[in-house]
N, C-alpha and C positions, 0 to 999 in steps of 0.2 A: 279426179274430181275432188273439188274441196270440199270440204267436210263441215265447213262455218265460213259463213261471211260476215266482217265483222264491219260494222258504217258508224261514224259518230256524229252529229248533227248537234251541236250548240246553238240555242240562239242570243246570246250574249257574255260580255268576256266576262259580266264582273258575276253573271249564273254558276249556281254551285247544282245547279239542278239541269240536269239532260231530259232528252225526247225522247219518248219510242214512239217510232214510226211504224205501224203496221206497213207489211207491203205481203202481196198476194204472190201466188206460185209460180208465177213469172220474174217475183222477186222486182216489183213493179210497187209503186203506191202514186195515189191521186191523193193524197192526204196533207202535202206538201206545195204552196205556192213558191217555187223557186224563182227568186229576183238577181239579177246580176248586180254583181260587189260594186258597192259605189263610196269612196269616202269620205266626200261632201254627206250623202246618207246615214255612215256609219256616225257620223262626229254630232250634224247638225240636226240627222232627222229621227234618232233616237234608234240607231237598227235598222231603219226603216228603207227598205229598198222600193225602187219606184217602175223600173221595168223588169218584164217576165223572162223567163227564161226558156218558159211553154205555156204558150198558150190556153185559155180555157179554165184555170185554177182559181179565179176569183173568191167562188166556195171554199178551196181546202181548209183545213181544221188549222193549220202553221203556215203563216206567212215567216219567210227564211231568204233573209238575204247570204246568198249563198260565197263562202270565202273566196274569192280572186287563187285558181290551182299553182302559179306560179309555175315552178321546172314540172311542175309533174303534169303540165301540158304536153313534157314531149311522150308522154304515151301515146297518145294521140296521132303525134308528126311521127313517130316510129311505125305506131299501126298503119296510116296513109301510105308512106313509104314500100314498106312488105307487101302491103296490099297491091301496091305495084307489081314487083317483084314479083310476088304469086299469075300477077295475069300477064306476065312477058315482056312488060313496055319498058323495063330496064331490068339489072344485077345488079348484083351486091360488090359485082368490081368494076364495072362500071365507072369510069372516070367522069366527074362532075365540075365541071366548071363555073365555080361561084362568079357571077358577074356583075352584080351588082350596079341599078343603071343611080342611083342614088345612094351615099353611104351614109350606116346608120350607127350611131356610137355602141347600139346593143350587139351589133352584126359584128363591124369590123370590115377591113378591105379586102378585095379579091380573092381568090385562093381555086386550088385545085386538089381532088382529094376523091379518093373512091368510096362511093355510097357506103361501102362496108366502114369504113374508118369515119367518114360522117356520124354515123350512125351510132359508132361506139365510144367515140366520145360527146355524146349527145347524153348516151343512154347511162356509162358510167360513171364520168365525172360533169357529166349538166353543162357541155361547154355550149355558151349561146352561139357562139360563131358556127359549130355546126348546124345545131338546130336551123339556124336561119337558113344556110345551106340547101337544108333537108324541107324546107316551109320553103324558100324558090322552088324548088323543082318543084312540088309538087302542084305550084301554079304557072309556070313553066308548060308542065304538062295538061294545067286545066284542069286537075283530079281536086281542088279545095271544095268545090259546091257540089262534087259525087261522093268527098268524102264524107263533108255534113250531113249529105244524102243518107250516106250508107249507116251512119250512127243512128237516124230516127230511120230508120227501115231494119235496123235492128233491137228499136225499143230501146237505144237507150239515149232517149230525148234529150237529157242536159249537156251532153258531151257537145259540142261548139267549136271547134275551132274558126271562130269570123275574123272577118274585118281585119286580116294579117295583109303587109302589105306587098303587092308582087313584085314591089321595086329590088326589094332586098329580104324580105322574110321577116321584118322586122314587125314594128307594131302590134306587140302582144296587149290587149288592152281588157277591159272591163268585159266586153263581147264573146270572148273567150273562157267559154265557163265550160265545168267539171265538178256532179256533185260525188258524193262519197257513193253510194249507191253503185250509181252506172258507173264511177270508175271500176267499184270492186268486181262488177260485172264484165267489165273490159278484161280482165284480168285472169275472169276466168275463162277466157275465149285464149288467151297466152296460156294458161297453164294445160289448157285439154280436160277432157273429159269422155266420159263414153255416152253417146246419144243425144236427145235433147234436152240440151241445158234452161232452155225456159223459150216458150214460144212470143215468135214476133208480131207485131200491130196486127200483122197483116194474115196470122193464122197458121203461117208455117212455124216448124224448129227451126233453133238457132243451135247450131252447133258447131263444136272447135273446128271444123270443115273451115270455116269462114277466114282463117287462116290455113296457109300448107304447115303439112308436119315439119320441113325443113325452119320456115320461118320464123314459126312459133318456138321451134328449137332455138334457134337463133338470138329473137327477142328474149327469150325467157335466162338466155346464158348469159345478154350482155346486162340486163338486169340483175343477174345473179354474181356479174361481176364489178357488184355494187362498191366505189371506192370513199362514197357518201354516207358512212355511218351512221349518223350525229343525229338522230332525231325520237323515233321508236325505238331503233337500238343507239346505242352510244360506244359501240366498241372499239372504236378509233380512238379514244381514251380511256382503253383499259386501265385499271386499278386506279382511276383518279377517285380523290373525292366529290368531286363537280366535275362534270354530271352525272346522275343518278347514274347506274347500271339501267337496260331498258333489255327489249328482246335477246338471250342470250345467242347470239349469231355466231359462226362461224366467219372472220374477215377472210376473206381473197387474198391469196398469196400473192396476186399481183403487183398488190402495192404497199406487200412488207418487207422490209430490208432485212440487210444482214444482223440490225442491232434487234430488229425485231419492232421495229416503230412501222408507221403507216404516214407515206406520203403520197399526196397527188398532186404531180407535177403540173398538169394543164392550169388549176387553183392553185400554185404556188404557195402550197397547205405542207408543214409539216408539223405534226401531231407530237411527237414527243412521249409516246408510252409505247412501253412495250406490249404488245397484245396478244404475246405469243400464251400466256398464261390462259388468257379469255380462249382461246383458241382450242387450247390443250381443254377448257371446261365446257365448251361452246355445245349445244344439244340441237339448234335448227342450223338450218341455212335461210334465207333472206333473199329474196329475189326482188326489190326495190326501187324506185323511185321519190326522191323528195325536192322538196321548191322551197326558197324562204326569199320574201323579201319584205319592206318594213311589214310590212300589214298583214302577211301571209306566211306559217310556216303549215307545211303538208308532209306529208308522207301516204303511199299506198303501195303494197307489195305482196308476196308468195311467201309464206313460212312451210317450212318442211323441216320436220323432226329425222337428227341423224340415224344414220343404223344404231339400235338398241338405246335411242333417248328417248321412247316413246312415237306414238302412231299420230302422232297428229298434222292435219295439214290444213293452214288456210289462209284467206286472203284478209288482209285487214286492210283500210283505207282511213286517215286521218285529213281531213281539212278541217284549216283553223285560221281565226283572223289575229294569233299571237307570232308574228314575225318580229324579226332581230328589234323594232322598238322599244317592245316590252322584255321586260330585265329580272330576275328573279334577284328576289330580295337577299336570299342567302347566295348570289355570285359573288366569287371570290376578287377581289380588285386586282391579280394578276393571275397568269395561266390560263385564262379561260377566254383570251381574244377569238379567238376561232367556232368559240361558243354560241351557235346564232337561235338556237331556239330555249325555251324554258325545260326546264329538262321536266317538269310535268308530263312532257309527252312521252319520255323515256321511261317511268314510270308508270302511262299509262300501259305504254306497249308492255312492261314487266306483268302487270298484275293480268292483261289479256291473252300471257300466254300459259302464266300459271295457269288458269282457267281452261286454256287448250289441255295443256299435262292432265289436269285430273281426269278430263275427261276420256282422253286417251291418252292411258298409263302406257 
C-alpha cells in the first residue's frame, strides 16, 4: 500500500502559485471542472478549455484545462491489454500480428511481435510502434469502449482512452485524457495493496484484485525497468551539471554498459554519463512512466525506498503543459540535446522525496 499520493495540478505556466484540491476518501473530488487540452484554447483563449472531460462540473470551484498525458497514455493501453490477459482472450506470448489496414507515420509499417515484447517496449522505452500495436488489438478485440467502461466503473472518470483509430492504433489526440489524480490511482491498483483501496460509483471496493498478481507483477517490473530517466528523476545524466539531480533512483542495469553510460537503443539515445556513481548513492527505485511532446511533458510512477534508505513508499504523478518547447534559460548550448524537459521537474521530484525521507526515516 502507498503511503502518500502525490498529484500536481497547475493552472497556468507563467503561475508561481499551485492548487489544493481537497478530494474525499475515495480519494475522489467534484471540486475540479476537467476540460480536454486544446491549443488553439491554451494560446488564444487565455487557459480556457471548452469541452468536459466529465460531465456535471459546471459548479466546480477550478475550471482546469487538463495537460494532453502524452506516453504516459500507455498506462492505460498496458492496463487494457493485462486486462485481457487476466480474462483468457490472449498471453503475454501470444504472437500479434500488426496489420495495419492504413499506415500512420506515428505507428509505422507491419510487424509481428509477441504481446510480451509489445508491451515492453511500450512500457520501457515509449516505443509508439508498439503502443499502436497494443491499441489495434485491443480494438481488434472490441475491448476500447469496455475498457473506457471499466475506468468510470472504477471511479476513475478522467482516464479516456477515445477516438484512437482501429485502422492502425494511431490517432492519439485531445480525447485522450489523463488527470494526475486518477493516474496516481491507477497505479495504485499496479502496485497492490491489501483490501479496499477506495470504494466505486457504484458502492463496491476497488481492490488490487482488478488486476491478477502475475500481471501487476508484470506491469509493475516493466515499469520498473524504466530506461526513460529524464524527468522527475534525471539519472541518465548522472553528475552532469544540467539537469538538476531529481528523484535519486536506482538505473536499471539493463541499459548500462560496460563504460557505465545509459543507452536506449530503440530512441537511438546515447546519454554519455556515467551513472554508476548515482547508482552506488541511489536510495529508491522508480517504477515509471513519462510523455513529452511540444506542449506536454509528464511523468507518473512507484518510488520505493531501498533496503536501509528509509521506509518510504509512493506514488507521484506529474502533468504539465511544459514540453520540449519551452527551454530553460540557464540550458547549456551544448550537451544537453537529449534534454527534453525543464529540469524544474527534476527538482520538483527532488524536494518531494526529501519530504517522503523525513517522514519515513
Amino acid at each position: 500500500m502507498c503511503s502518500t499520493l502525490w498529484i500536481t495540478l497547475r493552472s497556468e505556466v507563467r503561475s508561481t502559485d499551485g492548487k489544493v484540491v481537497p478530494v474525499d476518501r475515495n480519494l475522489h473530488t467534484t471540486d475540479v471542472r476537467w476540460r480536454q487540452w486544446d491549443d488553439a484554447g491554451w494560446y488564444a483563449n487565455h487557459g480556457q478549455g471548452t469541452i468536459d472531460v466529465v460531465p456535471g462540473r459546471e459548479n466546480a470551484s477550478i475550471d482546469f484545462m487538463s495537460p494532453y498525458p502524452a506516453s504516459v497514455l500507455k498506462l492505460m493501453v498496458g492496463f487494457g491489454v493485462l486486462r485481457l490477459v487476466d480474462q483468457g482472450q490472449i498471453s503475454l506470448d501470444d504472437t500479434y500480428d500488426y496489420q495495419p489496414t492504413t499506415i500512420s507515420s506515428l505507428c509505422g509499417a507491419a510487424g509481428s511481435n509477441t504481446v510480451r515484447n509489445y508491451l515492453d517496449a511500450s512500457l520501457t522505452w515509449s516505443s509508439n510502434a508498439a503502443t499502436c500495436a497494443m491499441v489495434k488489438l485491443l480494438h481488434d478485440r472490441g475491448a476500447v469502449d469496455g475498457l473506457n467502461q471499466t475506468f468510470q466503473d472504477l471511479g476513475l472518470e478522467t482516464l479516456q482512452l477515445k477516438n484512437t483509430n482501429p485502422a492502425n492504433g494511431a490517432r492519439w489526440g485531445n480525447p485522450v485524457t489523463m488527470s494526475s489524480l486518477d493516474t496516481a490511482k491507477l497505479l495504485m491498483l499496479v502496485n497492490g495493496g491489501l483490501g479496499t483501496l477506495w470504494t466505486a460509483p457504484n458502492g463496491t471496493g476497488v481492490t488490487a484484485a482488478v488486476l491478477s498478481d502475475a500481471s501487476r507483477a508484470f506491469f509493475k517490473g516493466k515499469l520498473g525497468d524504466q530506461g526513460m530517466n529524464v524527468a522527475l528523476s534525471t539519472t541518465n545524466w548522472c553528475g552532469a551539471a544540467y539537469p538538476a539531480p531529481g528523484i535519486p533512483q536506482l538505473t536499471p542495469s539493463r541499459w548500462i554498459g560496460a563504460d557505465g553510460t545509459v543507452t536506449i537503443p530503440g530512441q537511438g539515445i546515447a546519454y554519455g554519463h556515467d551513472v554508476r556513481p548515482c547508482n552506488e548513492a541511489a536510495e529508491v527505485t522508480y517504477a515509471h512512466k513519462n510523455g513529452w511532446v511540444n506542449n506536454s511533458g509528464a511523468d507518473a510512477g512507484i518510488v520505493k525506498a531501498l533496503p536501509g534508505k528509509g521506509g518510504r513508499t509512493y506514488v507521484v504523478t506529474m502533468f504539465s503543459n511544459l514540453g520540449y518547447q519551452y527551454v530553460d534559460s540557464n540550458r547549456p548550448p551544448t550537451g544537453a540535446e537529449n534534454v527534453w524537459f525543464t529540469e524544474k521537474f527534476a527538482k520538483l521530484g527532488k524536494v518531494i522525496d526529501d519530504y517522503e525521507k523525513r517522514r519515513y526515516p
